[in-house]
DOZA-615204 format. One record per residue (C-alpha): residue number from 1; x, y, z. Coordinates in steps of 0.25 Angstrom, whole numbers, plus 2048, in hexadecimal, padded with zeros to 3 digits. Each point is the difference from the previous one (the first is absolute). Layout:
N
seq | xx | yy | zz
NUM | X | Y | Z
...
END
This chain:
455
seq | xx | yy | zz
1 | DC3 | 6FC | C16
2 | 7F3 | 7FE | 803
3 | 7FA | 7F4 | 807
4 | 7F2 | 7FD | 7FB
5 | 7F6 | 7FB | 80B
6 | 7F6 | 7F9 | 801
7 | 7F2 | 802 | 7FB
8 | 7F9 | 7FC | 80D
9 | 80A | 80A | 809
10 | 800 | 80A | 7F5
11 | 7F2 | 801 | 803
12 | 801 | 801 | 80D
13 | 80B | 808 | 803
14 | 7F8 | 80A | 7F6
15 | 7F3 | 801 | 807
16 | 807 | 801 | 80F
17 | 807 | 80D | 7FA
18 | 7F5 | 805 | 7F9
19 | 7F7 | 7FF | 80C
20 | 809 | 80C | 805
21 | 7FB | 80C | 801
22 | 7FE | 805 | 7F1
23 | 805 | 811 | 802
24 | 80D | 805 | 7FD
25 | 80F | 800 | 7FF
26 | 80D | 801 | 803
27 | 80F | 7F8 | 7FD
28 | 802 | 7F2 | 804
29 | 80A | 7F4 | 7FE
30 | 802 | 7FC | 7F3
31 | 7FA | 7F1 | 801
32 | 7F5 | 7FC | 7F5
33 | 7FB | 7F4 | 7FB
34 | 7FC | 7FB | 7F3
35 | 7F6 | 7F6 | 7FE
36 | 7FA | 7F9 | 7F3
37 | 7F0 | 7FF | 7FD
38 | 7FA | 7F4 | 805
39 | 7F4 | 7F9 | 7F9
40 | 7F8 | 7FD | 80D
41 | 7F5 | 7F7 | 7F8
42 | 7FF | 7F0 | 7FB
43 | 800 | 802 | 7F0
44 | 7F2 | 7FB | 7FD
45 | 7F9 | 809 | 80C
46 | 7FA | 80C | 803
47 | 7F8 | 80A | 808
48 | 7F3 | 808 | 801
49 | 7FF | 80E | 807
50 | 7F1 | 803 | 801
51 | 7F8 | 80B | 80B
52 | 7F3 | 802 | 801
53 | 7FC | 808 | 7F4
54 | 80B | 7FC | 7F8
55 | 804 | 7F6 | 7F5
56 | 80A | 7F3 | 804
57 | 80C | 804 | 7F6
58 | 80A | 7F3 | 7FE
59 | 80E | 803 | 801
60 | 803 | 7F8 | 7F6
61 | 7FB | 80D | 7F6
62 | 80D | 805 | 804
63 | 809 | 7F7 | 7F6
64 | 7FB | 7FE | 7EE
65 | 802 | 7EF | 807
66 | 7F6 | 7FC | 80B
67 | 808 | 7F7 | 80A
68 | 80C | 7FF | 7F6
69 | 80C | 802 | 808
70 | 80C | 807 | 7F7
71 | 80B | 7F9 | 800
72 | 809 | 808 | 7F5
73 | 80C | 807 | 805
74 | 7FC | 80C | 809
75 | 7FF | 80F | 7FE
76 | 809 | 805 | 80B
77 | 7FA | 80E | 805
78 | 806 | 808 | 80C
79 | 7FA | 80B | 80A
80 | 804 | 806 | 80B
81 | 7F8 | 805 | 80C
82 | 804 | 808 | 80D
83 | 7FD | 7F7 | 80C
84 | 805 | 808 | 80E
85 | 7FA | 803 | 80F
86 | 7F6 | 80A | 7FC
87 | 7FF | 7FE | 7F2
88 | 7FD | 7F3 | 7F6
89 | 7FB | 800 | 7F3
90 | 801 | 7F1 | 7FC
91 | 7F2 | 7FD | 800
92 | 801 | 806 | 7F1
93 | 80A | 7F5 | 7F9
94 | 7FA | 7F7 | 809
95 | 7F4 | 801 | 7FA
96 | 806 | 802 | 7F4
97 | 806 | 7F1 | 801
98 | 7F4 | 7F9 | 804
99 | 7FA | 805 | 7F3
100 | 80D | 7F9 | 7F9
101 | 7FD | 7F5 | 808
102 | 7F1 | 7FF | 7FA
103 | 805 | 803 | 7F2
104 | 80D | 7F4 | 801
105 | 7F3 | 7F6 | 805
106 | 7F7 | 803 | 7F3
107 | 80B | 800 | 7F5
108 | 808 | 80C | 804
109 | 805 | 808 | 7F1
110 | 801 | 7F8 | 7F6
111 | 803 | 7F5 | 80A
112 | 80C | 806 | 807
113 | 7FE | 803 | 80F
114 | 803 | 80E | 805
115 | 80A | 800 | 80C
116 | 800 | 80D | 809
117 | 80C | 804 | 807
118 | 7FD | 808 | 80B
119 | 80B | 809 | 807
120 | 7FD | 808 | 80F
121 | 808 | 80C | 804
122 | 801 | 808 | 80C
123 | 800 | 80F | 7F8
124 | 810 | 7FD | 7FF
125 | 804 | 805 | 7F4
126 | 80C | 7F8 | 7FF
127 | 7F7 | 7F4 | 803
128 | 7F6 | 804 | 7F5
129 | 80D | 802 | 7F5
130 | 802 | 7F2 | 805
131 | 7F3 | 7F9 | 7FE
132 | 7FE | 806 | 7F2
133 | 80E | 7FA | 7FD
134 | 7FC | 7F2 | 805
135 | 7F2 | 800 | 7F9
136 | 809 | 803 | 7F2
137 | 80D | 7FA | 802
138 | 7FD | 7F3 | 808
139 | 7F0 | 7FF | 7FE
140 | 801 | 802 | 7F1
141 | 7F3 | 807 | 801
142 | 7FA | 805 | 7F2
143 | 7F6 | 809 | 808
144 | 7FD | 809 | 80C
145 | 7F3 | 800 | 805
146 | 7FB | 803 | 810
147 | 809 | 809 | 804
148 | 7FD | 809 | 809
149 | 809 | 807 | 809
150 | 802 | 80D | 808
151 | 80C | 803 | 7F9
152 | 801 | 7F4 | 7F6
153 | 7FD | 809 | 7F2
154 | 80B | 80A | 805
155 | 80A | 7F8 | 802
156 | 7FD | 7F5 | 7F3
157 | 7FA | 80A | 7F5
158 | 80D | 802 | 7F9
159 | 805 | 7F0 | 801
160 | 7F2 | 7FC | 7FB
161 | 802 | 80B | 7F4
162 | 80D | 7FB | 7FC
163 | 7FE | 7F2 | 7FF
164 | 7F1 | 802 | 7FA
165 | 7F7 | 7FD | 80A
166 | 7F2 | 806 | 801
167 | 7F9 | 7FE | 80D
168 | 7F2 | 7FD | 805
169 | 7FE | 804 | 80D
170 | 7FB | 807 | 80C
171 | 805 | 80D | 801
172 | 806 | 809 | 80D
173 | 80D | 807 | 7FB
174 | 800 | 80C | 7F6
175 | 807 | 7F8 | 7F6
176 | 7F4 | 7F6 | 800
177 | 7F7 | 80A | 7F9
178 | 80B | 80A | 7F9
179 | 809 | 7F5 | 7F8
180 | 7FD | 7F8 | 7F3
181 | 803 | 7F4 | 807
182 | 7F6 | 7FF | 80A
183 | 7F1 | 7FF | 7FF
184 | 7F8 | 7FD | 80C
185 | 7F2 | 7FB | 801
186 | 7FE | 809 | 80C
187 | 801 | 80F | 802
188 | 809 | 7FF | 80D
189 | 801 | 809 | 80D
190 | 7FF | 80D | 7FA
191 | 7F5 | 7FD | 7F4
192 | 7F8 | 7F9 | 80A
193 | 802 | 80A | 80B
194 | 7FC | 80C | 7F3
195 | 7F1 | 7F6 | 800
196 | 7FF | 802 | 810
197 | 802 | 80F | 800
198 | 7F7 | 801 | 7F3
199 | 7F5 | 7F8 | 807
200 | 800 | 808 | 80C
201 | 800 | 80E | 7F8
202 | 7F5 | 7FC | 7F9
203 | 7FA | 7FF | 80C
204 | 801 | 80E | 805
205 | 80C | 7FE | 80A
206 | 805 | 80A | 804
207 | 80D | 7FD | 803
208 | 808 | 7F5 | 7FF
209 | 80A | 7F8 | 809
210 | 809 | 7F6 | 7F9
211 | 808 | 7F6 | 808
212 | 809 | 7F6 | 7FB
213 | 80A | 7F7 | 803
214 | 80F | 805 | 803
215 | 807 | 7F7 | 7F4
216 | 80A | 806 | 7F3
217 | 7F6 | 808 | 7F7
218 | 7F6 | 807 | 80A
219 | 803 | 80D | 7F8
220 | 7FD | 7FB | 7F3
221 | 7F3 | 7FA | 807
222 | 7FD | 80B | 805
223 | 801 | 80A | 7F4
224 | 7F3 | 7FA | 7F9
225 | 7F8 | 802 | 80D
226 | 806 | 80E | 802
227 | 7FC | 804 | 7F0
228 | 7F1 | 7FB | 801
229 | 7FD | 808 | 80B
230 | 807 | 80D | 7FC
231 | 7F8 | 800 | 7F4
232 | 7F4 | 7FE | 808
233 | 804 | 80B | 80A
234 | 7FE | 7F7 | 80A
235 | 80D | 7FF | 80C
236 | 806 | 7F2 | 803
237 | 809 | 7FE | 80B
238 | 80C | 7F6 | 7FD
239 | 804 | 7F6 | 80B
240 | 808 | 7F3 | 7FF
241 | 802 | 7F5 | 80A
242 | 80A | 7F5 | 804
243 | 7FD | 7F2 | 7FE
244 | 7FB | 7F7 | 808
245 | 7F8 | 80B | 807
246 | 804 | 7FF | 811
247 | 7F6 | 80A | 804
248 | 7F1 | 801 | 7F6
249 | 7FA | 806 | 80B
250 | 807 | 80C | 7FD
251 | 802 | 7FF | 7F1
252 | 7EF | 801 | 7FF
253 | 7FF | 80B | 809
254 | 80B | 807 | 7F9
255 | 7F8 | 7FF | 7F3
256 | 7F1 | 802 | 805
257 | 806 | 80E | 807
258 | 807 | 806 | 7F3
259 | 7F2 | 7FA | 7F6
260 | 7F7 | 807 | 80A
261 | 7EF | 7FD | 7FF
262 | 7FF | 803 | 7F0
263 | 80F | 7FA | 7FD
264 | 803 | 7F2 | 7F9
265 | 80C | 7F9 | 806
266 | 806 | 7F7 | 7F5
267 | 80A | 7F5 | 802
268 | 80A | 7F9 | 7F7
269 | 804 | 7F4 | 808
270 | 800 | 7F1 | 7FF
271 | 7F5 | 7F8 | 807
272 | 805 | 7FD | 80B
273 | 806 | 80D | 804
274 | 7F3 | 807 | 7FC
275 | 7F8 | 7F8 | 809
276 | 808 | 804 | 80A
277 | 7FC | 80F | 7FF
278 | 7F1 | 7FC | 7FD
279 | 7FF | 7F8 | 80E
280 | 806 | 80A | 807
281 | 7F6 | 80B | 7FA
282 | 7F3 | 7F8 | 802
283 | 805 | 7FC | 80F
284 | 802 | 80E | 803
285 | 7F3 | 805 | 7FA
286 | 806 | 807 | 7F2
287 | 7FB | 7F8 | 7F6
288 | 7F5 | 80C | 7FF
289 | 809 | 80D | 803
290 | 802 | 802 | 7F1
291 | 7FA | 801 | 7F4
292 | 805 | 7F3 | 7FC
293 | 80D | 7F7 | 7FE
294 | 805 | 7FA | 7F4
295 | 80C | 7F6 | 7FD
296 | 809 | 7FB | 7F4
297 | 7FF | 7F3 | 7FB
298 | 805 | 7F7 | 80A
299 | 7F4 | 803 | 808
300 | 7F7 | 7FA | 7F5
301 | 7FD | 7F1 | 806
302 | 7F8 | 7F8 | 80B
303 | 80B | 7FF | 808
304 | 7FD | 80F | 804
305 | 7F3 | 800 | 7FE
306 | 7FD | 7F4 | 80A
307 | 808 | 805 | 809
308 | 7FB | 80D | 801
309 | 7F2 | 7FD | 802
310 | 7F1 | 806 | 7FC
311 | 806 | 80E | 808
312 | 807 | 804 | 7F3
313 | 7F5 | 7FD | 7F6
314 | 801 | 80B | 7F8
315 | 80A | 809 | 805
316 | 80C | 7F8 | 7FC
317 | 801 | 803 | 7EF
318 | 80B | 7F9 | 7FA
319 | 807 | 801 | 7F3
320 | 7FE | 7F2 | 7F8
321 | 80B | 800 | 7F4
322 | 7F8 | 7F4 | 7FC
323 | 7F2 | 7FA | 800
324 | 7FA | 7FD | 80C
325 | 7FF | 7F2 | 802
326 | 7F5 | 7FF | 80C
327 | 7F4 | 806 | 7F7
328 | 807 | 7FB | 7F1
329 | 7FB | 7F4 | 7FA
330 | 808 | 7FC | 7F4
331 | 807 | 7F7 | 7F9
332 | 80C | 806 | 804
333 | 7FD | 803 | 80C
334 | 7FC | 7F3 | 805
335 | 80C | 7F8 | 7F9
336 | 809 | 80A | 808
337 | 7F7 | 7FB | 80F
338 | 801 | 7F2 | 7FB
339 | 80F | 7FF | 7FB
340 | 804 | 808 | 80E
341 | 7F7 | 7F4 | 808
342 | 807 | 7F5 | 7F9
343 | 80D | 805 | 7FE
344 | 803 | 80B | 807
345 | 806 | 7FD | 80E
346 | 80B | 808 | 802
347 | 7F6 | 80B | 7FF
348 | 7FE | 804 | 80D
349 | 7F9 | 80C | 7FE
350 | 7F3 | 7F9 | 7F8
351 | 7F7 | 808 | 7F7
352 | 806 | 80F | 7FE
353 | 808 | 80A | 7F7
354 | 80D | 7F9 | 802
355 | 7FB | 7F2 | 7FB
356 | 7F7 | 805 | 7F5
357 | 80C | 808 | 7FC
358 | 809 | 7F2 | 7FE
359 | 7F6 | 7FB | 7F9
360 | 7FE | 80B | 7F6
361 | 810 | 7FE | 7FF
362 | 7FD | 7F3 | 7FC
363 | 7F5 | 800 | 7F7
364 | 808 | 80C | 7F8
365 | 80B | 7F8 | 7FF
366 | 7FA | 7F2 | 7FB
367 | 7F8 | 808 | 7F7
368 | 80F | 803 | 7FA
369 | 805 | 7F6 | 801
370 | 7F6 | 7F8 | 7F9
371 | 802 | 809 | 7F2
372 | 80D | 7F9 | 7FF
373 | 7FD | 7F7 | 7F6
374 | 80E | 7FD | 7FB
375 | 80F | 800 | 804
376 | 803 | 7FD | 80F
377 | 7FD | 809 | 809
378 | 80C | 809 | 804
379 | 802 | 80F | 807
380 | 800 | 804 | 7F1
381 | 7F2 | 7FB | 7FC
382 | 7FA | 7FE | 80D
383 | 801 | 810 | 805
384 | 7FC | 803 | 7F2
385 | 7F3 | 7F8 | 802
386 | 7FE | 809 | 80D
387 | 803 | 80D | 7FA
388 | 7F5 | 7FD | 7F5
389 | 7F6 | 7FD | 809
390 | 7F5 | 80A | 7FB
391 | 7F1 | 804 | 804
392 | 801 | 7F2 | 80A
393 | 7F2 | 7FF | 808
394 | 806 | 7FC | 80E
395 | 7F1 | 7FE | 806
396 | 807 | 808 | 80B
397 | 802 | 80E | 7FB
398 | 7F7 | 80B | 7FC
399 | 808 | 801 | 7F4
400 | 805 | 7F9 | 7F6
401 | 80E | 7FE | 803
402 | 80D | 802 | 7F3
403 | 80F | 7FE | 805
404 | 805 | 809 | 7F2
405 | 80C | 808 | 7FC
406 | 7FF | 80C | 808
407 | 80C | 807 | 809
408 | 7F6 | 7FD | 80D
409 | 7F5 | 7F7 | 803
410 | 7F6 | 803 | 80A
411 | 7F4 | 7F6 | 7F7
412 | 7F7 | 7FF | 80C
413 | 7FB | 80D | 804
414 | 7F1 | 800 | 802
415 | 7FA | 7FB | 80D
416 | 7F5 | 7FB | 809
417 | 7FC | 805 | 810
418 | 7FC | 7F5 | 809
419 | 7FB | 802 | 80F
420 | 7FE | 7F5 | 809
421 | 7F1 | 7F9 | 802
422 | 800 | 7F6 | 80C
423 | 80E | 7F9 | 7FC
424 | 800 | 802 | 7F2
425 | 805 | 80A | 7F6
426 | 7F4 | 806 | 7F8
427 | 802 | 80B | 7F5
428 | 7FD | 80F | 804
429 | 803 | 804 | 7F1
430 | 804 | 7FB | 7F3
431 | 80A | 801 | 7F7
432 | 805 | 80E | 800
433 | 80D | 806 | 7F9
434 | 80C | 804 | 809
435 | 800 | 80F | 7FE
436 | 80C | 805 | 7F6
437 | 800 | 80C | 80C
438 | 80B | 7F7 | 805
439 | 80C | 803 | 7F4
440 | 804 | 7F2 | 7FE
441 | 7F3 | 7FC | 7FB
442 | 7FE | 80C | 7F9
443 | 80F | 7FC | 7FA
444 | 7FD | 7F0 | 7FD
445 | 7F1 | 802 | 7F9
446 | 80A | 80D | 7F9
447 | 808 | 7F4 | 7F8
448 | 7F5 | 7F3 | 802
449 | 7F3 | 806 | 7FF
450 | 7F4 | 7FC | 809
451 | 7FD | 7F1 | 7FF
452 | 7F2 | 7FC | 7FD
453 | 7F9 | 7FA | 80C
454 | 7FE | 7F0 | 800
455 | 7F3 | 7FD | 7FB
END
């Protein structure tokens, strides 16, 4: 049986592993946690996020009752995260609680407060059978939402399809994208990595080099990259690498050699780990040996970009499965800034892809949850709110985003570049579809059509 703990550890036990390098895989004890949302606030209170140029945005916008606690019996949701050495995901229901957390302190749905149980894992796949088990059985969760695990949708697809389960997550596995179960608000390591090589082709590379992490899927990565640039009649040389990296001085030298002068190297790792690679380039003098480098997702957020410094402006072009927050002001965009400043502690990774994905969990899933407008809220009408989700402007997305009944679900597939300007993350191009080159979205817009783009 599980032992819940508490709030103020949770939190910190959360953040201390999270500050680990964020990269790639391998097996682990079986150990998880599972802790409940907290609502860090004073009922009654609220904040302000506001930078120069922008409007202040009151957390309190989060919730139809300003300063009203809920108090009704909770919604119980669960997620489950993969949180090793090398690789940890759980800024992403983090994120997604602390927007819980402002929706329980301004009247939550309909008054009932939302509880998130969140499950860590250690790519186990015993470990993961397990958690799901805990989140139904003993959590008595109605919904899934966060997840987002190396191998969590292989493991889980068939359990969550028998008992009726439709997840909103942030997909890695192939059964995140080719399932009826699963719709993910990003497009994951491979549709991302499809946006990198895209950008870089556009350019006029003239070869590519694609480098990932050493972790379960690296072929089915790696088969989108490989299809863009067949088509293109362009080369691309695949290489992996284990996690954490011992030696980057070699890993960058290794990829600046196989680009060459008119090459783009292209990496699919997590922040931290492309960091890594990036330092070692600029301190060996490669930044300016190729054409240019690109990154997946992961790479989109200040932390990198700060770190880097002014040498990469402009060199670096990453993919953005979502808006880019450091040259966006909206609405949205700022509720997101100012529910992560008040609310978001545990995470540790700040303004990024990984929080702004929690958040889109979140916004999807109160925007469900709120249709409900009679009956309690059960597995049975609760995953049929998800499910009916439909043409929902995130304020995060190029598209507008529809969960529907179709045998896959790859919703989110147009994307933005950004490049790094001085510590920020600036956009190098707009929205732009994933190219249906790659079969799998060729398959999905096949059976869902091309959403229209958010206004």
């Amino acid at each position: 049986m599980k032992r819940l703990i508490p709030a103020r550890l949770a939190r910190r036990t959360i953040m201390l592993a999270a500050a680990i390098a964020l990269a790639a895989a391998g097996c682990s004890s079986s150990s998880s946690t599972s802790t409940p949302a907290a609502t860090s606030t004073t009922p009654g209170t609220s904040a302000t996020s506001a930078t120069p140029g922008t409007t202040a945005v009151s957390t309190s916008q989060c919730g139809s009752k300003p300063g009203v606690a809920a108090t009704g019996t909770p919604i119980a949701l669960g997620a489950i995260a993969t949180n090793q050495p090398g690789t940890s995901f759980t800024d992403i229901p983090n994120m997604a609680n602390a927007y819980f957390a402002c929706v329980n302190a301004n009247g939550g749905i309909n008054g009932h407060p939302i509880k998130l149980y969140i499950e860590t894992e250690q790519t186990n796949p015993a470990q993961i059978a397990a958690d799901a088990k805990q989140l139904v059985q003993t959590d008595h969760v109605v919904g899934i939402i966060g997840n987002t695990s190396i191998i969590e949708c292989s493991v889980d697809s068939s359990y969550w399809q028998k008992l009726g389960y439709y997840i909103i997550d942030s997909g890695i596995a192939p059964e995140c994208y080719s399932t009826p179960n699963s719709a993910a608000v990003n497009m994951g390591p491979r549709y991302s990595s499809d946006g990198a090589v895209q950008y870089a082709l556009a350019q006029h590379a003239s070869k590519i080099v694609f480098d990932q992490s050493n972790v379960p899927g690296t072929g089915y990565i790696a088969a989108g990259p490989a299809a863009l640039a067949k088509a293109a009649n362009v080369p691309i040389v695949q290489l992996t690498e284990n996690v954490p990296i011992s030696d980057a001085d070699s890993v960058a030298i290794k990829e600046v050699d196989d680009a060459g002068p008119n090459g783009a190297v292209v990496l699919n790792f997590t922040p931290p780990e492309a960091l890594v690679i990036l330092q070692a380039a600029q301190k060996l003098g490669l930044e300016d040996r190729v054409k240019l480098w690109g990154c997946s997702t992961p790479c989109n957020t200040d932390f990198l970009a700060a770190s880097l410094g002014p040498k990469w402006n402009s060199k670096l072009f990453v993919n953005a499965e979502l808006t880019p927050p450091d040259t966006t002001n909206t609405a949205t965009m700022n509720l997101y800034k100012a529910i992560l400043k008040q609310y978001g502690s545990a995470v540790s990774g700040g303004i990024g892809s990984f929080s702004q994905m929690g958040f889109t969990e979140a916004e999807i899933a109160v925007h469900a949850l709120e249709s409900i407008t009679s009956g309690s809220y059960t597995v049975a009408s609760v995953n049929t709110a998800f499910k009916a989700v439909s043409g929902f402007n995130t304020g995060m997305l190029c598209q507008l985003w529809t969960y529907g009944s179709y045998p896959m679900h790859i919703p989110n597939n147009a994307d933005y570049t950004v490049t790094p300007d001085n510590g920020k993350m600036v956009t190098a191009q707009g929205c732009t579809q994933i190219s249906s080159v790659d079969p799998q979205i060729a398959q999905y817009r096949g059976v869902a059509g091309t959403a229209p783009m958010a206004p």
